[in-house]
N, C-alpha and C positions, 0 to 999 in steps of 0.2 A: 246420553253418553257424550262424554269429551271429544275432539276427535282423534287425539293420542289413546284414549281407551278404544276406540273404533278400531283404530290403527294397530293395537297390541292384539284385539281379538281375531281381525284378519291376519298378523303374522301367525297366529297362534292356532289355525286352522289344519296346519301340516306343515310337518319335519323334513318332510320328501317325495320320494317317490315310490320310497317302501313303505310308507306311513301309511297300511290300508284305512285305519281309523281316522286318519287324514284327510288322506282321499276320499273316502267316505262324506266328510264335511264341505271340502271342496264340490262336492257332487248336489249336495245339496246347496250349496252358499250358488252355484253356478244355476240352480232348477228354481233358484226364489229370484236370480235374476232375470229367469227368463220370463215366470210369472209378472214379477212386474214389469217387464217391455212389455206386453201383451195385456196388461194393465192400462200403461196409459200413463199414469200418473208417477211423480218423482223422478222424471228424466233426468233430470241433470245428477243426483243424487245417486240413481242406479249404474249413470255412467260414472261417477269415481269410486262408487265400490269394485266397479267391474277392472276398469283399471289400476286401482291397487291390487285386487287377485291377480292378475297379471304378472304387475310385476314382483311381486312379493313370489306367486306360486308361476309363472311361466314353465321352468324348466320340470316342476312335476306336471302340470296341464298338457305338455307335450309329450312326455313318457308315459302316460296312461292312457289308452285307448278310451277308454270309457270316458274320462275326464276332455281327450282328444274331440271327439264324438258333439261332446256338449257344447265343446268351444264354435264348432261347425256349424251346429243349430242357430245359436246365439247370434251368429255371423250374416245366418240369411235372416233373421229376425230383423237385424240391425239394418241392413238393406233395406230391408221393405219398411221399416220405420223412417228411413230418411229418404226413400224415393217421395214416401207420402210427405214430409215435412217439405221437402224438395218444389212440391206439388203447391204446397200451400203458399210459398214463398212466392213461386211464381204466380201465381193467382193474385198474392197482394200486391205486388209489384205491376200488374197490368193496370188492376183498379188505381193505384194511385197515379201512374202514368196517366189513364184514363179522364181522373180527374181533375186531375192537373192543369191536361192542357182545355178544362172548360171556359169558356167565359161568362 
């Protein structure tokens, strides 16, 4: 897909906040992002689908509890995904300090 067709199918996901068929999608499109953080793979890619749902759907993701709920999850996921990346930074950052200063 294009990513203007990416981009029409994420507007295209819900009308609102009374959209339960919406929401619905939303609920899902939020449960395959969290599959893949917990995946591993496509990071960068999971993060701009995630921030387009954002802002395309924000103000229904915040009047739905349930959709509210999911956002929550996603939130400590993303934490503990960048504490570890955080983790790993620091680790190559020593090694190459480390080695740097060899002779």
């Amino acid at each position: 897909m294009t990513p203007s067709a990416i981009d029409f199918e994420l507007q295209s996901l819900c009308l609102g906040p009374e959209d339960d068929d919406g929401a619905s999608l939303l609920n899902v499109t939020l449960e395959w992002i969290r599959i893949e953080l917990f995946a591993g793979t496509n990071f960068e890619l999971v993060q701009a689908y995630l921030n387009r749902v954002l802002k395309l759907h924000g103000e229904t993701l915040r009047q739905r509890p349930e959709l509210y709920s999911k956002l929550h999850q996603l939130n400590r996921i993303e934490r503990k995904i960048w504490r570890n990346i955080q983790g790993m930074l620091q680790h190559n950052l020593c090694l190459i300090s480390f080695f740097s200063h060899q002779h």
